[in-house]
N, C-alpha and C positions, 0 to 999 in steps of 0.2 A: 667594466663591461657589465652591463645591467644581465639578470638572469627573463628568460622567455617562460610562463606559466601557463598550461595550458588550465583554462576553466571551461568546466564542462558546461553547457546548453542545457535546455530545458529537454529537450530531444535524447539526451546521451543520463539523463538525469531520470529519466523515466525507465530507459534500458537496464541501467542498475537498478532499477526500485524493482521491476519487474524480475529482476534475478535473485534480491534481496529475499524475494515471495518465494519464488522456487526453490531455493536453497534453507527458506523459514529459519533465515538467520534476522533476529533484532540487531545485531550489534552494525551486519551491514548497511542496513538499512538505517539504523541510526545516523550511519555517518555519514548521510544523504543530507542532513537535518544542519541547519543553523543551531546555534547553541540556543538560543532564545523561537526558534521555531514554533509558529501553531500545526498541528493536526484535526481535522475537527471533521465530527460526522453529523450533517443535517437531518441522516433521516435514524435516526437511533431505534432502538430494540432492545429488550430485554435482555439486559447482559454485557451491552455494551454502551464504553464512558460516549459522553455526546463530546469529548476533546481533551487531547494532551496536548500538554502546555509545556514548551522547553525538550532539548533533543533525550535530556535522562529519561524524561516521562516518557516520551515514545519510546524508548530504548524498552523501559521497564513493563510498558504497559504490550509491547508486541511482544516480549519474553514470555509475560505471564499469560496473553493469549495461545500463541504460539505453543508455546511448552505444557499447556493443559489438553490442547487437542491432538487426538493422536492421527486426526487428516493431514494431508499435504497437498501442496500445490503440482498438480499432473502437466500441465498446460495452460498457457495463457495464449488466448487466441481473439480473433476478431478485433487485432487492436486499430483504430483510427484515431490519428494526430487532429486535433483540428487547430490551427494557430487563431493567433488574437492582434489585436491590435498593440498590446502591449508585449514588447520583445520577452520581458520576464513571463509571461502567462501560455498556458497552452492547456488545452480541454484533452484526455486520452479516453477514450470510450474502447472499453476491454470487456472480454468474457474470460473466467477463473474456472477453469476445471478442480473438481477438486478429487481427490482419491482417496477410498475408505478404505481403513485395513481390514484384512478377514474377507475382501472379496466383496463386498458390499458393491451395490450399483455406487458409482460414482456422479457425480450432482454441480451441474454450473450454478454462480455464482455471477451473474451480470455487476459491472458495475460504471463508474465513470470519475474520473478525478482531475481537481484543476489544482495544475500545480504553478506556485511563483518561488524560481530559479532565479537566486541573488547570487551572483559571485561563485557561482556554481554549487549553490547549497539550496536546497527547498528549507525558504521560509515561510510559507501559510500550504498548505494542504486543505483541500475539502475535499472529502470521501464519502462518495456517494454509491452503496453497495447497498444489494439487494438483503440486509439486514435480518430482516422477519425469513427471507432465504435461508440464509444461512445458521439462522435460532432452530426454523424448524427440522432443517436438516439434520443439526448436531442434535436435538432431541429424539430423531427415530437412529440414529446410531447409538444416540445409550442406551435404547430397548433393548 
């Protein structure tokens, strides 16, 4: 008797990446990733790699993001799915609250990301966040 697997959708693959954020765990989020996965950011900023390459890199490189800032994810809202033609691909256009500690105003974070969901694993990611947003923000917090 053969075993039944369920593989997760591009739809259900999104829902943990978005909880991977709130929880600002790399390692969940990692294991969204194909082993050989791209990440990659088109619109780059100061501060930030324009792409990780393979699931340790994202792993390592959202740790070492991650673990330097002492913001978190408050809410993720205005999310819309937009599907594609291709059953692996789907566009998610999201807004990222983010929360400062010490009571700081807290500051969105527009963004939008197209993800391709192979086997239930994202293997290309393109992340397209409002970058220069989120540089200048983290600069009037270290003042």
């Amino acid at each position: 008797m053969s075993e039944v697997i369920d593989v997760l959708g591009p739809r259900e693959v999104l829902a943990r990446y978005h909880q991977a954020m709130r929880d600002k765990s790399a390692d969940e989020l990692a294991e969204l990733y194909a082993r050989d996965a791209v990440h990659e950011f088109p619109f780059t900023a100061p501060g930030f790699p324009p792409r990780y390459t393979g699931r340790e890199e994202i792993r390592a490189g959202y740790r070492a993001a991650w673990g330097a800032s002492p913001v978190r994810v408050a809410e993720i809202r205005d999310v819309v799915v937009h599907e594609t033609r291709d059953p692996e691909v789907i566009v998610a256009e999201h807004t990222v609250v983010v929360a400062v500690p010490d009571g700081a105003d807290a500051f969105t974070v527009p963004g939008l990301l197209v993800l391709r969901v192979r086997d239930g694993l994202l293997v290309h990611v393109r992340d397209y966040m409002d970058g220069f947003g989120l540089s200048n923000a983290r600069n009037a917090i270290s003042r």
